[in-house]
One Martini backbone bead per residue (centre of mass of N, CA, C, O) as a GRO file, in nm:
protein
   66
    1UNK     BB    1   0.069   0.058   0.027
    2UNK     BB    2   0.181   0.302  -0.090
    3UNK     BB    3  -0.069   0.449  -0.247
    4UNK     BB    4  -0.299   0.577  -0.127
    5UNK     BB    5  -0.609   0.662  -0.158
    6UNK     BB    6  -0.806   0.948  -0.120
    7UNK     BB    7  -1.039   0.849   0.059
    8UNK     BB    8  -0.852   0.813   0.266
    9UNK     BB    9  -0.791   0.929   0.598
   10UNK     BB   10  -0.598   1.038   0.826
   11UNK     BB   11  -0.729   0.878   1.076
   12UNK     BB   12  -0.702   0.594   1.027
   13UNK     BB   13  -0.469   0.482   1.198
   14UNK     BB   14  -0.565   0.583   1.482
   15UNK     BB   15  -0.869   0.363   1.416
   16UNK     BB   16  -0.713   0.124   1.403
   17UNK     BB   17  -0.559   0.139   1.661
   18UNK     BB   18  -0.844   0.169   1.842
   19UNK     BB   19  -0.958  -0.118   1.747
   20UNK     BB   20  -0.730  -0.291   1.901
   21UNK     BB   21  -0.750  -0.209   2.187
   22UNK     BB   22  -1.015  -0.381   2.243
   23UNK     BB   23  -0.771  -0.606   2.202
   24UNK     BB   24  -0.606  -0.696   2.501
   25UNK     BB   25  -0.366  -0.879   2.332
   26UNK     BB   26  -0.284  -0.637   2.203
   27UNK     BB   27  -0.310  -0.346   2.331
   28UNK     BB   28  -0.136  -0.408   2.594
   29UNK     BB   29   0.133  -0.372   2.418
   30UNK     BB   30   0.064  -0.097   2.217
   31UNK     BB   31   0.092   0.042   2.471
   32UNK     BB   32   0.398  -0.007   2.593
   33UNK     BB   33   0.513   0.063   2.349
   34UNK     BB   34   0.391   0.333   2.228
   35UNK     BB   35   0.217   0.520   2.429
   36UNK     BB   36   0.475   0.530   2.638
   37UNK     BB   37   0.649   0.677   2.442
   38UNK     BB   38   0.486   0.893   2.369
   39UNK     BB   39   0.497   1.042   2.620
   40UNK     BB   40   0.796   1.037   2.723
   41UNK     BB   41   0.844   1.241   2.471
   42UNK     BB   42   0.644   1.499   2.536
   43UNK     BB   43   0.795   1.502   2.845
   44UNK     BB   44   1.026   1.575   2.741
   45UNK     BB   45   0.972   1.827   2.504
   46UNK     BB   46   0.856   1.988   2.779
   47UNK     BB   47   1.106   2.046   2.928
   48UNK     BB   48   1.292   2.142   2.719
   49UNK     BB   49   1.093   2.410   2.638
   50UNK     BB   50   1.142   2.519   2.965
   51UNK     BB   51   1.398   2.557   2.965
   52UNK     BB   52   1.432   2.751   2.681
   53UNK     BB   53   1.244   2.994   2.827
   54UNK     BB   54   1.414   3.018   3.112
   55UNK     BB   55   1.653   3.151   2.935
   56UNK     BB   56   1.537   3.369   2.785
   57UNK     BB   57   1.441   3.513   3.045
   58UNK     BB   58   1.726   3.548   3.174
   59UNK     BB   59   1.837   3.714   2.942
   60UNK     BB   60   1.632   3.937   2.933
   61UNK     BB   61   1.683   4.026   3.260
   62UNK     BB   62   1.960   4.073   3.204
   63UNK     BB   63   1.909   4.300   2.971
   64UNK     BB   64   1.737   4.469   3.205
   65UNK     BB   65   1.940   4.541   3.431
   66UNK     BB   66   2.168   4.723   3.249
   0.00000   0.00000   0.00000
């Protein structure tokens, strides 16, 4: 399936992943492997994003005092 039809929605994957989750014996992995995984990428990017606003602030600040 190299090039899906226009018919298919952008949301088709994501529609599929949530029908498999229905099912137990799949949805159990595919949470510990994806879901989890994809939690912890999220909040390590929001984290360094808090670092590099705090550092932008403190420069800020630091030339605002001078």
């Amino acid at each position: 399936m190299a090039n899906p039809s226009a018919e298919y929605s952008e949301s088709r994957p994501f529609k599929i992943f949530v029908s498999l989750l229905d099912k137990w014996e799949v949805g159990g992995p595919l949470t510990e492997v994806l879901v989890y995984n994809a939690l912890k990428a999220i909040e390590k990017h929001m984290e360094v994003e808090t670092e590099s606003s705090e550092d932008v602030s403190s420069e800020t600040s630091l030339g605002n005092a001078g």
